[in-house]
C-alpha positions, 0 to 999 in steps of 0.5 A: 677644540685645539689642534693637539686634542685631535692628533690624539683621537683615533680614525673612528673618533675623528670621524664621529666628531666630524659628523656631529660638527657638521650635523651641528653646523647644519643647525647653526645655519638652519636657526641663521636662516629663521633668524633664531640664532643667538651668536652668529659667530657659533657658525664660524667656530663650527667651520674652524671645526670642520676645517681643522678635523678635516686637516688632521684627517688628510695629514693622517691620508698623507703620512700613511701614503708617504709609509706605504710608498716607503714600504714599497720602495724598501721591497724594490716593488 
């Protein structure tokens, strides 16, 4: 999953698709454990995911701060 086929997803689908890397990244790491897994490196591509959903979400927290500080010094709050 690249970095630019994130920033064009929406809060919702971002959301979602965190939720579905981490619940895959609890399975990845349940078959480790029970030595079912095929390809060790899946769990480090999940936490890449995980890593680069997160970042994108907090850049979104971060520039929507950044507009409302914007907003609130234009009005002289």
């Amino acid at each position: 999953m690249k970095t630019s086929e994130l920033r064009q997803m929406s809060d919702e689908q971002l959301d979602l698709t965190l939720k579905e890397v981490v619940k895959n990244l609890f399975h990845l790491r349940f078959q480790s454990a029970t030595d079912r897994l095929e390809t060790p490196s899946e769990i480090i591509k999940a936490k890449r995911d995980v890593a680069r959903l997160k970042t994108v979400q907090r850049e979104r927290q971060l520039d929507a701060a950044k507009q409302g500080a914007a907003v609130a010094a234009g009005k002289g709050v």
